[in-house]
KEKE-3310 file (N, C-alpha, C; in steps of 0.2 Angstrom, whole numbers, plus 5000, padded with zeros to 4 digits):
npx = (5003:5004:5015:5013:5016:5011:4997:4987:4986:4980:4978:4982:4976:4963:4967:4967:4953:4951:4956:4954:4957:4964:4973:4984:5001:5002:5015:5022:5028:5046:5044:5051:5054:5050:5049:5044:5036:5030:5025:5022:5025:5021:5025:5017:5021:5027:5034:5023:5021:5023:5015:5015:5028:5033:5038:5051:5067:5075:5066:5060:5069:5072:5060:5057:5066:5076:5067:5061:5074:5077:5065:5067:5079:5076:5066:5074:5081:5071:5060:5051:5041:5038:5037:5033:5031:5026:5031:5032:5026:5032:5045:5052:5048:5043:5035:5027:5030:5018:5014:5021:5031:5040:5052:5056:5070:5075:5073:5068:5063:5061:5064:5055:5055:5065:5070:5061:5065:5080:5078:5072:5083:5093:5086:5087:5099:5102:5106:5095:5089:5085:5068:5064:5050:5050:5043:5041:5031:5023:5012:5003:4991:4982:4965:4949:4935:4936:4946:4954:4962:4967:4959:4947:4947:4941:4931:4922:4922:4915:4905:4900:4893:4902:4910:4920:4937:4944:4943:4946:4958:4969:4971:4977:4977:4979:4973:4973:4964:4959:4953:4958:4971:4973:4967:4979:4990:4984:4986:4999:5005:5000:5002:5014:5021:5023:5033:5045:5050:5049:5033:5021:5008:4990:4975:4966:4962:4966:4960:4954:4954:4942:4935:4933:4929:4915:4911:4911:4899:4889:4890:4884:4872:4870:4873:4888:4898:4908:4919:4927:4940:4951:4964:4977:4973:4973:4984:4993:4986:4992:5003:5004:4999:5011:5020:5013:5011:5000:4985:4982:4995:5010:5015:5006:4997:5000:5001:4987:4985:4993:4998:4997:5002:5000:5009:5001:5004:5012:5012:4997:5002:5008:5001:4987:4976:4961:4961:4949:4942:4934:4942:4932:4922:4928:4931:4921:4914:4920:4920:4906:4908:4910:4902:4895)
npy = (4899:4914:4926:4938:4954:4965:4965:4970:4983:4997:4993:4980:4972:4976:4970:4957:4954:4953:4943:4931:4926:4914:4911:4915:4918:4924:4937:4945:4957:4952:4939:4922:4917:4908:4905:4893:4884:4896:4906:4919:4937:4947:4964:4975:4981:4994:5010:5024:5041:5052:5067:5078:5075:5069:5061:5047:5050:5038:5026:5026:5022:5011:5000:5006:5002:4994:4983:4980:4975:4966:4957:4955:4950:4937:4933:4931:4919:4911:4899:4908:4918:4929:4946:4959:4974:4988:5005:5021:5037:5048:5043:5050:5064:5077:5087:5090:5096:5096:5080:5066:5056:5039:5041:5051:5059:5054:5066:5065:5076:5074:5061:5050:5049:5048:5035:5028:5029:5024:5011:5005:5006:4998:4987:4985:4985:4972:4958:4949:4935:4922:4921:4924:4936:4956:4970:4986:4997:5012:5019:5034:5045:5034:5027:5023:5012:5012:5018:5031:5043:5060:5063:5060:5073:5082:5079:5078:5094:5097:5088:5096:5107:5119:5129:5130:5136:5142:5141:5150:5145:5138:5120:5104:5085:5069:5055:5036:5024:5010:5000:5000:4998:4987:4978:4979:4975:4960:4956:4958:4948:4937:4938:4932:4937:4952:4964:4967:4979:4999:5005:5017:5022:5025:5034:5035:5050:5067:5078:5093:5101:5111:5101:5087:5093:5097:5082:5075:5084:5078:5067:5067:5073:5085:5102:5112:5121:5135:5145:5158:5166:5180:5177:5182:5191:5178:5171:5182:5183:5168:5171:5181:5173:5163:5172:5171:5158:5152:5143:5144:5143:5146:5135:5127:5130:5128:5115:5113:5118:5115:5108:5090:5079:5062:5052:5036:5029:5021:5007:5008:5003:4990:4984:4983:4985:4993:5002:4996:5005:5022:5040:5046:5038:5028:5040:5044:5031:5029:5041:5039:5027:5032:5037:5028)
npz = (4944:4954:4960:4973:4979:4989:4990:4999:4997:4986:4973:4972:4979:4972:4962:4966:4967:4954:4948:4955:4972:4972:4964:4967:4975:4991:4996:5012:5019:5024:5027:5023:5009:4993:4976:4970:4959:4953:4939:4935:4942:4949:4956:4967:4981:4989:4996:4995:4988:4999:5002:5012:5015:5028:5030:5033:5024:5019:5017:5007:4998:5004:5002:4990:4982:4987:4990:4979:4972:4977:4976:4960:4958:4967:4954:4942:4948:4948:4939:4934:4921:4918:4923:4932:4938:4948:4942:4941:4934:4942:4942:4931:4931:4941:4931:4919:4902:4888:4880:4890:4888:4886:4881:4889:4896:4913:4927:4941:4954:4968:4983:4982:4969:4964:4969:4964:4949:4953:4953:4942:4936:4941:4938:4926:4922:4923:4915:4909:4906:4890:4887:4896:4901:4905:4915:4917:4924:4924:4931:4927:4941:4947:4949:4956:4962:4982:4982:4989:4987:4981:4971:4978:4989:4979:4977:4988:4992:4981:4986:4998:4992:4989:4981:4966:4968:4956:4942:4933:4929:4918:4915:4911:4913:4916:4922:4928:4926:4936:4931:4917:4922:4926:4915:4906:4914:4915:4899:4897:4905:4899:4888:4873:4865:4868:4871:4882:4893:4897:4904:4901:4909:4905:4905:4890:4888:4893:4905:4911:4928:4929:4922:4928:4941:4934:4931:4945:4947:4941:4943:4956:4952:4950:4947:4943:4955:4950:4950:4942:4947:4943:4937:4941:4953:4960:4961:4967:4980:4983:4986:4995:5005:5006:5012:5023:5029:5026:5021:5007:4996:4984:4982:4983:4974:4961:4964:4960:4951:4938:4925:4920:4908:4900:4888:4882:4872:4866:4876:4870:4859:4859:4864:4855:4856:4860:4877:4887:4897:4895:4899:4906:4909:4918:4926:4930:4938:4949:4955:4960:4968:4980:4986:4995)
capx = (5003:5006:5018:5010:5017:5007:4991:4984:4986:4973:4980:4983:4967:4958:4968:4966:4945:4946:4959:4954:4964:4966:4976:4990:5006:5003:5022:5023:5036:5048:5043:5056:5049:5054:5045:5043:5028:5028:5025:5021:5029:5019:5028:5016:5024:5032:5030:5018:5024:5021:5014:5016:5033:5034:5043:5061:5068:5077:5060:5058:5075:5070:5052:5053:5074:5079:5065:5060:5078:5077:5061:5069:5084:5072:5062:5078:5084:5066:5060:5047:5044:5034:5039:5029:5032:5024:5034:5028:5029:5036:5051:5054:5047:5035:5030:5028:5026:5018:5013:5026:5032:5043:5060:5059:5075:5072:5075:5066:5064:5059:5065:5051:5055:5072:5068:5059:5070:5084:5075:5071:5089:5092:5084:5086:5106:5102:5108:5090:5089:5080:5061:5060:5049:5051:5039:5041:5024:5022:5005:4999:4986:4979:4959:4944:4931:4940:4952:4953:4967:4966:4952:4940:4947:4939:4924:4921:4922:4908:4899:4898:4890:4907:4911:4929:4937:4952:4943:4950:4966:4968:4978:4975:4979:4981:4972:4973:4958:4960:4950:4962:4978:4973:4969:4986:4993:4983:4987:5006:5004:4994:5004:5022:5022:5024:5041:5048:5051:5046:5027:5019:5000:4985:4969:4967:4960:4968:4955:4954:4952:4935:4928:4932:4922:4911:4909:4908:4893:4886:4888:4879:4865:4868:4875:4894:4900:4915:4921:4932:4940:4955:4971:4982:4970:4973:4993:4994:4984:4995:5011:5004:5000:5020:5023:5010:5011:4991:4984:4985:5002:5012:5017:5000:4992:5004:4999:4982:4984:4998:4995:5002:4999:5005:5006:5001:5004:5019:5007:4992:5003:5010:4994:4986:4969:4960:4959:4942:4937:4936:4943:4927:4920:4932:4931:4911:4913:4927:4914:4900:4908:4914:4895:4894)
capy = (4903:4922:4927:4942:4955:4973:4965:4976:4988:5000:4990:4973:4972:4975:4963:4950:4954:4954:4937:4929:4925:4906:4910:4918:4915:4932:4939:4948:4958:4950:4933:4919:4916:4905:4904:4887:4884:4903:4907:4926:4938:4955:4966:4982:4984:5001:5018:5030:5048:5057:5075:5081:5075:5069:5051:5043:5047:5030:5022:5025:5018:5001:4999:5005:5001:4988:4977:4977:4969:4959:4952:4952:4944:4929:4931:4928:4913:4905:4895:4912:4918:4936:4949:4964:4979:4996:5009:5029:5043:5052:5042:5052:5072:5080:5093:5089:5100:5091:5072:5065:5048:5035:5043:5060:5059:5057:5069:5068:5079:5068:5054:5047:5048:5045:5028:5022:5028:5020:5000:5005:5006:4991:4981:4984:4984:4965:4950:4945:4929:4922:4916:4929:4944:4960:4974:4992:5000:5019:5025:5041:5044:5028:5029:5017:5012:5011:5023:5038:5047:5067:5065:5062:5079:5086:5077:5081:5101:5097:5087:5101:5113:5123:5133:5128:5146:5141:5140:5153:5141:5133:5114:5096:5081:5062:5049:5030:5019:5003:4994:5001:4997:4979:4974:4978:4967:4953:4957:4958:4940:4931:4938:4932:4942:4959:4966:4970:4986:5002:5007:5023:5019:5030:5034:5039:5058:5071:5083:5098:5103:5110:5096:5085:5096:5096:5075:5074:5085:5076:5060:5067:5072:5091:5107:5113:5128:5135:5152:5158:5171:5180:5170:5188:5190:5171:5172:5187:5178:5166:5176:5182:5164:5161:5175:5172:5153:5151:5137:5144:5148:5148:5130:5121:5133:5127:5108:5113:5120:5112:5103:5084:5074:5058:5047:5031:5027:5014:5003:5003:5000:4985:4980:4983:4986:5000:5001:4995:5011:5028:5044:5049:5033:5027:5045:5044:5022:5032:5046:5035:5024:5037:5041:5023)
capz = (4950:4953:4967:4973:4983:4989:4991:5005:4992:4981:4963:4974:4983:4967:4957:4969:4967:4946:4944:4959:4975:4972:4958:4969:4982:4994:5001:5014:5021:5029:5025:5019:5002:4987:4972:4968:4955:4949:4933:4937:4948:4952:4962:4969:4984:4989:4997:4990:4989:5006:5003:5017:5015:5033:5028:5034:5016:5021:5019:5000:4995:5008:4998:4981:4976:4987:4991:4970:4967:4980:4970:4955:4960:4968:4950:4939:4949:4949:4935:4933:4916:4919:4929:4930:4943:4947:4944:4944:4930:4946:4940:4926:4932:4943:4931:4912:4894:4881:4883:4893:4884:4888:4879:4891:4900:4919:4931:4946:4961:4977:4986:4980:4962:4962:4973:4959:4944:4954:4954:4938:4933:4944:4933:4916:4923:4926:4910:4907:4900:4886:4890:4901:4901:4911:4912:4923:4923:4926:4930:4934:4946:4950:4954:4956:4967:4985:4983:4995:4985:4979:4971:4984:4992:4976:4979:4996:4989:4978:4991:5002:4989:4989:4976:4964:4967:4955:4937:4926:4929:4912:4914:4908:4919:4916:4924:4925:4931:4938:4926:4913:4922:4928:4909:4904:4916:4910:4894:4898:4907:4893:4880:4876:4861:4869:4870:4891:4893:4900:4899:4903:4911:4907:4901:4883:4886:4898:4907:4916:4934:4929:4919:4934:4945:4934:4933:4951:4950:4935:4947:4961:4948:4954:4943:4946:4955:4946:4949:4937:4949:4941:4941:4943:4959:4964:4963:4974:4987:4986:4987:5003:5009:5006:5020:5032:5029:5025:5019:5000:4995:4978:4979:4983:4970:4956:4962:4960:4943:4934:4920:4920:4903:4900:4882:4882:4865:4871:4879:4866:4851:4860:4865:4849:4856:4864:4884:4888:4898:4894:4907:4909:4910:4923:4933:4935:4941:4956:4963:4964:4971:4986:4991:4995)
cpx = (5006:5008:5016:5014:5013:5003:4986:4981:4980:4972:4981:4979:4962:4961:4967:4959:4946:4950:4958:4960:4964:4972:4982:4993:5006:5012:5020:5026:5038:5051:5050:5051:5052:5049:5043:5036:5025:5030:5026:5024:5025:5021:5025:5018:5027:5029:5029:5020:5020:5021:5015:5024:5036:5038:5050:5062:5072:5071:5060:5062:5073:5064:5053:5061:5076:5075:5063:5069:5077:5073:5063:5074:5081:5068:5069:5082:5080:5066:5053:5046:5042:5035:5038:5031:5029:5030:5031:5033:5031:5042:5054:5054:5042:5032:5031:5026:5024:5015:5018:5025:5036:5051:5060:5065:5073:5075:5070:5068:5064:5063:5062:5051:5060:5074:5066:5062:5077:5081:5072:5078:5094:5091:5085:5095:5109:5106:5101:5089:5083:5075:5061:5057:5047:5049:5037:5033:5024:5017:5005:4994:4982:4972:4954:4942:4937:4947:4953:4959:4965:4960:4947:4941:4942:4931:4921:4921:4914:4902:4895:4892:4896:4911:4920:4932:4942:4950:4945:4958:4964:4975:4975:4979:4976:4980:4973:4968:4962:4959:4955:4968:4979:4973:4976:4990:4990:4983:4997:5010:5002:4995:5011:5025:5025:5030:5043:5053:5048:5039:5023:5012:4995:4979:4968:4965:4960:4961:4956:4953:4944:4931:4930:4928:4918:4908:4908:4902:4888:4884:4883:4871:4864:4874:4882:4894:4907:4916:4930:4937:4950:4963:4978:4981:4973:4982:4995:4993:4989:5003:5010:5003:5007:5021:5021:5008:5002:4990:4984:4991:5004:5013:5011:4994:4995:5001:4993:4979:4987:4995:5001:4999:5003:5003:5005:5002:5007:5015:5001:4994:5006:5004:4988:4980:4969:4960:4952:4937:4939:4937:4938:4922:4922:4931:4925:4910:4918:4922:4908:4901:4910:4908:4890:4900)
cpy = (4910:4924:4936:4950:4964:4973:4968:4982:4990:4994:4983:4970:4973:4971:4958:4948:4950:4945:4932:4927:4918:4906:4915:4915:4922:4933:4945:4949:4954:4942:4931:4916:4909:4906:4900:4887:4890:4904:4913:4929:4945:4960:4974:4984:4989:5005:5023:5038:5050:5063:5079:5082:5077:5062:5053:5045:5038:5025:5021:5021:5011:4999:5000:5002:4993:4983:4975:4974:4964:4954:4950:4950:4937:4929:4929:4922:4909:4904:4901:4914:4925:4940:4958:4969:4988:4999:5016:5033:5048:5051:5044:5061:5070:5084:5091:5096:5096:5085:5069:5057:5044:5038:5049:5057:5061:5062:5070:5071:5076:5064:5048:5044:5045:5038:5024:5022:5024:5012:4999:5003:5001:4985:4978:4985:4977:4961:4949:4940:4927:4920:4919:4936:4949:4967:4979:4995:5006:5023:5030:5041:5041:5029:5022:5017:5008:5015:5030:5044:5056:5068:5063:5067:5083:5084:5080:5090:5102:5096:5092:5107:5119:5124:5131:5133:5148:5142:5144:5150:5137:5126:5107:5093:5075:5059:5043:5025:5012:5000:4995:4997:4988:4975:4976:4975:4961:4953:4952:4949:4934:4930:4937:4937:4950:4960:4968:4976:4991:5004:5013:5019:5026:5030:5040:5045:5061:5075:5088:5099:5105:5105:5088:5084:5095:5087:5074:5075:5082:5069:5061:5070:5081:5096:5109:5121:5129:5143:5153:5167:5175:5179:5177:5188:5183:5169:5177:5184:5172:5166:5179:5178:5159:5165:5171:5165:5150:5145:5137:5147:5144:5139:5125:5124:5131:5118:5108:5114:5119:5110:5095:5078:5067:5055:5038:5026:5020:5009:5001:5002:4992:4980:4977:4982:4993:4998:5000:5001:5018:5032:5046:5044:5030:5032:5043:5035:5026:5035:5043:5030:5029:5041:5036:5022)
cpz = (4950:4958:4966:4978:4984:4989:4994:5001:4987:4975:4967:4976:4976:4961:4959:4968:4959:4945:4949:4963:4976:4967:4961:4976:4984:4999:5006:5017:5028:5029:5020:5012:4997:4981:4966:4964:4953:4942:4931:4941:4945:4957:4962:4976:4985:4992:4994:4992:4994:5003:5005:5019:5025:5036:5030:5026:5014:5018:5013:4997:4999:5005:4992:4977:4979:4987:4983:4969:4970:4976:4966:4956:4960:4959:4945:4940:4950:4941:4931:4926:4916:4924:4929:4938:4943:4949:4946:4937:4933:4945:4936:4928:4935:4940:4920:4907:4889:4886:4883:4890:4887:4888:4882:4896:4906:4922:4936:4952:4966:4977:4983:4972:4959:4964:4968:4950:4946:4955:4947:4933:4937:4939:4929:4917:4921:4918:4913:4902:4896:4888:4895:4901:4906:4910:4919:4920:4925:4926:4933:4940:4945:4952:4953:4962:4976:4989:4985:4994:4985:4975:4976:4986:4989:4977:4985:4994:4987:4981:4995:4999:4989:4982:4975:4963:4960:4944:4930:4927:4921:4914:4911:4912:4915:4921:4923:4931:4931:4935:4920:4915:4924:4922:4906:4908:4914:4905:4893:4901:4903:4886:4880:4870:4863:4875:4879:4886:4900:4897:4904:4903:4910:4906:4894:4886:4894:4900:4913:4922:4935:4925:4926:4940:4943:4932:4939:4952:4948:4941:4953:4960:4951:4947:4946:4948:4954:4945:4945:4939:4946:4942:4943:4951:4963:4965:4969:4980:4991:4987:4993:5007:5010:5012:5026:5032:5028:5019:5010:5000:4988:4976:4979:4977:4962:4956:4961:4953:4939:4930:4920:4914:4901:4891:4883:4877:4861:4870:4873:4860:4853:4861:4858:4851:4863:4875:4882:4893:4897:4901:4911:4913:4919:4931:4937:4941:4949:4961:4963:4968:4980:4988:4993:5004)
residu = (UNK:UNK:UNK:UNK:UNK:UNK:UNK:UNK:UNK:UNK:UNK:UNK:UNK:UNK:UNK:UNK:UNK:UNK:UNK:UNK:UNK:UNK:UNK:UNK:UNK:UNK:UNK:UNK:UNK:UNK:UNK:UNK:UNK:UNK:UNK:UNK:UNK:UNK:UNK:UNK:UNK:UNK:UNK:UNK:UNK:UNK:UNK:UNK:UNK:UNK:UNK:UNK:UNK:UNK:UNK:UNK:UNK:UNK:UNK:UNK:UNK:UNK:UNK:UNK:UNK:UNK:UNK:UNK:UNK:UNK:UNK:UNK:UNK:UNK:UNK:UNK:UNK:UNK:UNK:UNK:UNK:UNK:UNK:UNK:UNK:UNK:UNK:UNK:UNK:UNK:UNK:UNK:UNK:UNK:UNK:UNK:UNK:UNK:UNK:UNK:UNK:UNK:UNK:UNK:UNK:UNK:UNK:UNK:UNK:UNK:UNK:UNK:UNK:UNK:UNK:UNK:UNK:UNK:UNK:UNK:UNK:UNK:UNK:UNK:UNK:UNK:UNK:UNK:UNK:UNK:UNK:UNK:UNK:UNK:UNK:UNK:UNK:UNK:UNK:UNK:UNK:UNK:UNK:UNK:UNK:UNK:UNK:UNK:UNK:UNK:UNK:UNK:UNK:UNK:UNK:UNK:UNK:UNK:UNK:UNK:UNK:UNK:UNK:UNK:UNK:UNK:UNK:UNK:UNK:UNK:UNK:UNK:UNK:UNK:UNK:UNK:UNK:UNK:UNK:UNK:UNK:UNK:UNK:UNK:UNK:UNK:UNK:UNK:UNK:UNK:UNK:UNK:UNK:UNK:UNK:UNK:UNK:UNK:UNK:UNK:UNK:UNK:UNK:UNK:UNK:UNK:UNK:UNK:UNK:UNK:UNK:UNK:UNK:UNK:UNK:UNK:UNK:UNK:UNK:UNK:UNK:UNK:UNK:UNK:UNK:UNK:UNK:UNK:UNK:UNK:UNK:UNK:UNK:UNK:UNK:UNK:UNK:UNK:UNK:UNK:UNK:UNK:UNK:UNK:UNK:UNK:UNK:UNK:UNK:UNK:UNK:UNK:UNK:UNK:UNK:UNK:UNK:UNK:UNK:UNK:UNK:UNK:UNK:UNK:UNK:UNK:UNK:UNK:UNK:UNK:UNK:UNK:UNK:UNK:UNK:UNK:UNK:UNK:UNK:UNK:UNK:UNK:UNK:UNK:UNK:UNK:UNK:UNK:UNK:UNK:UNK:UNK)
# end
């Protein structure tokens, strides 16, 4: 039996589909619990970074730090033997060089990030006894059928027939599908071979802003628009959208265009097989699904 908690959720809701919901104890907040006849212990619960940055910062710390020890506290004094937890490659940075690996020294910036590098360090603080394994996950952007994240904003752009003003912008970016990130948990649970730790989540092959555009169009069986207008021009713009508060300005044009790579090299050397979908693969099953 699998003590579940954060079911409601994108990644809990779609695990409860793939491993069926017979084969779990659902927690929710609040609840007096125990974890008698656990074997597993899933813990997705937590608060998702606010953008808008309009959140209690109170709130991160009571979701992502305390309530994960609480868990793992209940998981080290049950008779449980797997204990698996999302974390966030926000817990290490928001802005990477290179492929961001497991050994970059964290330093994050948010509330958000430092919530989940502190339950991170919680953890691995703890005396883990033998016969127990214990496994931080840190996916990047999380996608799949269902999911009404950042990229749908991008789709919706496409949808309209509205042109992507940004493409002389060069970046690369790391996703992680859901079909990817769920057999790594059934992996992690099936196998007692592989080592607790920390695990960077992704999908093998980063992509661009414009080859994203362009898979959305590809999904809707239509051609992409992609103006490649010059990024000197595109900075000034948004150096006046800093004065006059305008809906481009320096800092949303930076999360538009950055680049964030992550490695996953971690995860598929422990695994010792390929992920079963590709990023491409993955993206196209996301926007068909989101014209449904």
């Amino acid at each position: 039996m699998i003590f579940l908690t954060g079911s409601s959720g994108f990644v809990g809701s779609s695990l409860l589909r793939c491993l069926g919901r017979e084969n779990f104890c659902i927690y929710k907040r609040n609840d007096v619990f125990t974890m008698n006849s656990i074997s597993t212990v899933i813990h997705l619960a937590g608060k998702a970074q606010d953008e808008r940055e309009t959140s209690n910062l109170e709130d991160y710390y009571k979701s992502n730090t305390y309530l994960t020890s609480k868990i793992f506290n209940a998981f080290l004094d049950s008779e449980a033997t797997v204990f698996i937890a999302l974390s966030s490659v926000k817990a290490v940075t928001d802005s990477s060089v290179g492929a961001l690996d497991e050994n970059h020294p964290p330093n994050p910036l948010t509330h958000y990030g430092k919530s989940k590098l502190l339950a991170e360090k919680e953890i691995f603080s703890k005396n883990i006894p033998d016969g127990k394994r214990v496994y931080l996950l840190r996916p990047c952007l999380i996608h799949g059928p269902g999911n009404k994240g950042n990229l749908n904003l991008l789709y919706k752009i496409v949808s309209k027939g509205l042109p992507w003003p940004l493409g002389a912008f060069k970046n690369m970016r790391s996703y992680c599908s859901i079909d990817n990130l769920i057999f790594v948990i059934k992996e992690l649970i099936e196998r007692q071979e592989i080592p607790s730790g920390i695990y960077n989540i992704a999908d093998d092959e980063p992509l661009s802003t414009n080859e994203i555009i362009s898979l959305i169009a590809a999904s809707k069986s239509t051609k992409p628009k992609i103006w490649k207008i010059s990024s000197t021009f595109i900075n000034a713009i948004a150096k006046i959208g800093d004065a006059l508060r305008l809906p481009l300005n320096s800092e949303r044009l930076q999360k538009l265009t950055s680049s964030y790579v992550v490695s996953n090299s971690k995860i598929k050397n422990a695994i010792g097989k390929p992920l079963p979908v590709s990023s491409r693969e993955g993206l196209l099953k996301t926007f068909k699904s989101f014209e449904t």
